[in-house]
Structure formats: structure tokens, C-alpha cells
C-alpha positions in Angstrom: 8.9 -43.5 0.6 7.3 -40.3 0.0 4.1 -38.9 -1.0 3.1 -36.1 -3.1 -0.1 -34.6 -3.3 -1.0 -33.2 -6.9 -4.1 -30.7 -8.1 -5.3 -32.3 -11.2 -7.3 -30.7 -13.5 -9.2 -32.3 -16.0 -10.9 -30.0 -18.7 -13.0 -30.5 -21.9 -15.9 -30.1 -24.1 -19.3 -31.2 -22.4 -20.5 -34.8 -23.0 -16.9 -36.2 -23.7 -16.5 -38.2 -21.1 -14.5 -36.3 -18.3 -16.6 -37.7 -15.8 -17.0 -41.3 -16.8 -13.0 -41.4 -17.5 -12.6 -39.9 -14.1 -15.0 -42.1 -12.2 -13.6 -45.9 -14.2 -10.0 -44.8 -13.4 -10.8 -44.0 -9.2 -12.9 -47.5 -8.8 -10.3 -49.6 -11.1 -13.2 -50.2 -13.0 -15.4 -51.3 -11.3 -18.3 -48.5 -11.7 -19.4 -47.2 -15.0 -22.8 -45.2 -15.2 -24.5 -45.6 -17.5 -26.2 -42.3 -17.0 -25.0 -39.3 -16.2 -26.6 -36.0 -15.5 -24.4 -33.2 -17.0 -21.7 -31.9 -14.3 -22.6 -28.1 -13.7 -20.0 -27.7 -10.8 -16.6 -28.8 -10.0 -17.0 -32.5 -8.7 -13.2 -33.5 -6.8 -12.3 -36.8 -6.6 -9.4 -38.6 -5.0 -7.3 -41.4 -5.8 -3.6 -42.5 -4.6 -1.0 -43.6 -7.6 1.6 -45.6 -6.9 4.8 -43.8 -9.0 6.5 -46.8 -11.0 10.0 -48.1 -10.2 9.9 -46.0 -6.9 8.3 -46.6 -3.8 6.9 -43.5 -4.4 3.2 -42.5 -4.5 1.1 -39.2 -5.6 -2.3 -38.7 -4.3 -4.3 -37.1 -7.3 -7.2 -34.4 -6.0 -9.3 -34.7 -9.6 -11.2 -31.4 -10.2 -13.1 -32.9 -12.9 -14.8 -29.3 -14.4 -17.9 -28.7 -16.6 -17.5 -28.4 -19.8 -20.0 -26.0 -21.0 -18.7 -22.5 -20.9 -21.6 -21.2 -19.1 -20.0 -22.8 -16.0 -16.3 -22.6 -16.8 -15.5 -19.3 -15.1 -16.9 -20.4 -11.9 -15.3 -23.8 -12.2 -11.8 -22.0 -12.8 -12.5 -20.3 -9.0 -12.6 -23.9 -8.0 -9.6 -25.2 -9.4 -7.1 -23.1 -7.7 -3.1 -23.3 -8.6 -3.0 -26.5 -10.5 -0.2 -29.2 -10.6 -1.2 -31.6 -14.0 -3.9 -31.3 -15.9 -6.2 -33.6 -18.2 -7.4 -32.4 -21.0 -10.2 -35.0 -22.7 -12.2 -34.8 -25.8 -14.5 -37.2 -28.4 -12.4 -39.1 -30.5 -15.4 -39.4 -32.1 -16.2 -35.3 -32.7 -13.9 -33.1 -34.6 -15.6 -30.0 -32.8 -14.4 -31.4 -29.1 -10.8 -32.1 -30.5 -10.9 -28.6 -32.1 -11.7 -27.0 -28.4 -8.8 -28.2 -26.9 -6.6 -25.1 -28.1 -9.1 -23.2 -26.2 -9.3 -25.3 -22.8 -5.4 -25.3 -22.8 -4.9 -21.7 -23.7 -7.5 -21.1 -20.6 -6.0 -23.5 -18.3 -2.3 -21.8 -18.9 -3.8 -18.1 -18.2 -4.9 -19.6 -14.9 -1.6 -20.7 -14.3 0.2 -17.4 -13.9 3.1 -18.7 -16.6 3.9 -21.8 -14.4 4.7 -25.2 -16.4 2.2 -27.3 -15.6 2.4 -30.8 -17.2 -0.6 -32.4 -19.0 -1.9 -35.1 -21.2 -4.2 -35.3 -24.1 -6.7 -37.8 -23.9 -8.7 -39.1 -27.0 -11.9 -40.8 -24.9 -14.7 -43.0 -26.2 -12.1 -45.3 -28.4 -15.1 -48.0 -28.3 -16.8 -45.5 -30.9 -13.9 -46.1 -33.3 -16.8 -46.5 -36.6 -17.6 -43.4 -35.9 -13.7 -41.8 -35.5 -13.7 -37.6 -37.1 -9.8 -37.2 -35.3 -7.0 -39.5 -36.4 -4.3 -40.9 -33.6 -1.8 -39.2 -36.0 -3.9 -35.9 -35.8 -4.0 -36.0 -31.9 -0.5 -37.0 -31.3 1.2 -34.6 -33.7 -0.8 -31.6 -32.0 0.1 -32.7 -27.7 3.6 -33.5 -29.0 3.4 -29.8 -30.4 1.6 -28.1 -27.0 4.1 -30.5 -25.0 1.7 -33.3 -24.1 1.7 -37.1 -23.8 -1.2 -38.0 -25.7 -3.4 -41.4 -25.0 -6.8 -43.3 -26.5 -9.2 -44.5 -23.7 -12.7 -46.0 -23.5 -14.6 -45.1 -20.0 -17.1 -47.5 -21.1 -14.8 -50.8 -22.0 -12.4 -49.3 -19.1 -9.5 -49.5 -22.2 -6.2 -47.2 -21.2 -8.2 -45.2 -18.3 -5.5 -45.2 -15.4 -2.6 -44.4 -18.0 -2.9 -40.9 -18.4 -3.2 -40.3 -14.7 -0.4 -42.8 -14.0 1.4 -40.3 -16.7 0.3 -37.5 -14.9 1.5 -38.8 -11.4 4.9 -39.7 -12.8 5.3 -36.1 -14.3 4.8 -34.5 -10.8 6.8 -37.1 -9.0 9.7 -35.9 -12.1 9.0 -32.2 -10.9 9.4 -33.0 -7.1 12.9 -34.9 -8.2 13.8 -31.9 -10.2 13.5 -29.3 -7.2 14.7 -31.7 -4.9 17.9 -31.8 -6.8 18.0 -28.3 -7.5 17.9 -27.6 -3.4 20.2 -30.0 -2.5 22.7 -28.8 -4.8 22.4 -25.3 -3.5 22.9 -26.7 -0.1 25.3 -28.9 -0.5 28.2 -27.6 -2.6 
């Protein structure tokens, strides 16, 4: 059994529902708010995932950032050398889906040319009336930036552990990877 400790980072817009995602997926559910006062700093949060088909597990450290750009410099400070990272918009605002190029393109300066693997998350799926990005839309572009891409609903608590369970699994395949890698260059 081992476990893995992983920086996640989980970027947006403001008022898409980083927080609320983050918050249903560390209680299982069990505590939505239904107010939230706008997150000015970086607020971490921790959460052990079990990685499936192993005995496995990978304790997330969620760095869930503020998404107005007044505060995203400082935030960035905060975040460190990240290992995954989230990036969440409004599946219900075309202008928070059309920031994500941004938020990735800052996220992958920060990382110094490391691969760092992340997932695209489509929140607030319970406001599907009200849809401006189609699945087919959000898909095509994380398949093309390398990215799993999911729909979730903070507030019905729809899909909210699967992208970190994704997440988790993708560092555990990383760990595996250089595991490998070492123990072949020890072992001929």
C-alpha cells in the first residue's frame, strides 16, 4: 500500500463554482452553502482518494484559488510546484468557458515546462435551461489541451468526486511511470 501526496490546483473564473465543487466533493456531500462570500485568497483543503483497482491512495492538498485576476498573482505565490490541476467553469457562461485558455496558459507558465495533468470541469449542470457551452464544445477543446473533461453540479452533488478521482489516478499513473523508469535503471 502506498500513499501519494498530490498539489492540486483548481483554477477558474469567479462565481463558477470552484469552491462549492471543492467543498461537496471533501464532505461526500454532505455540506453545500448556500452562500458563499467570494474567495479573495487561496483556501487549501484536504481530502484522501482511494486510487481504484489498487490498494493505493493519494491524499489531495486542494488550493482552491480566486478567480478574479485582481488576486491571481498572489494566489499563484500560494500554489507552489503543482502536481494536477482543476480547471472549472459555468456550463452555463460562454465568457467562463472562453477563460480557460487563459487559466491553463497561466497555470503551465507556473509550471516551469513540467506535464502536469488536469481536468476540465463543466460545473453547475443543474442550470442545463440556461446551457451557452455544448458537452461536444468542452470535450473537443480538453481532448485538444490534453484533458479529461467532466459535467458536475455542486449544488445536486452530480459527478463532483470524478474529476478528483481522475486526478488522483493520473498522479498515481505518474508515480508508476517513474517507479518503473528507476527500477529499470537499477535493475538491468
Amino acid at each position: 500500500m502506498v500513499k501519494l501526496r498530490a498539489r492540486c490546483i483548481l483554477v477558474g473564473d469567479a462565481a463558477v463554482g470552484k469552491s462549492a465543487l471543492s467543498q461537496m466533493f471533501r464532505s461526500d456531500g454532505a455540506h453545500f452553502q448556500k452562500i458563499y462570500s467570494m474567495t479573495a485568497g487561496v483556501e487549501l483543503l484536504t481530502k484522501s482518494v482511494n486510487v481504484p483497482n489498487t490498494s493505493d491512495s493519494v491524499e489531495l492538498y486542494i488550493f482552491d484559488s480566486p478567480g478574479r485576476e485582481i488576486f491571481a498573482e498572489a494566489s499563484e505565490k500560494m500554489w507552489g510546484q503543482p502536481s494536477v490541476m482543476c480547471l472549472v467553469f459555468d456550463i452555463s457562461s460562454e465568457a467562463s468557458f472562453s477563460s480557460c485558455g487563459r487559466w491553463l496558459e497561466r497555470v503551465r507558465a507556473h509550471c516551469q515546462g513540467l506535464q502536469v495533468p488536469g481536468v476540465l470541469v463543466g460545473n453547475k449542470s443543474d442550470l442545463s435551461s440556461r446551457r451557452e457551452v455544448e458537452t461536444a464544445t468542452a470535450q473537443e477543446w480538453a481532448q485538444s489541451q490534453g484533458m479529461e473533461y467532466f459535467e458536475t453540479s455542486a449544488k445536486e452533488m452530480e459527478s463532483c468526486d470524478a474529476p478528483f478521482i481522475c486526478l488522483a489516478q493520473a498522479f498515481h499513473t505518474l508515480y508508476q511511470d517513474r517507479l518503473n523508469t528507476i527500477q529499470s535503471i537499477v535493475s538491468p
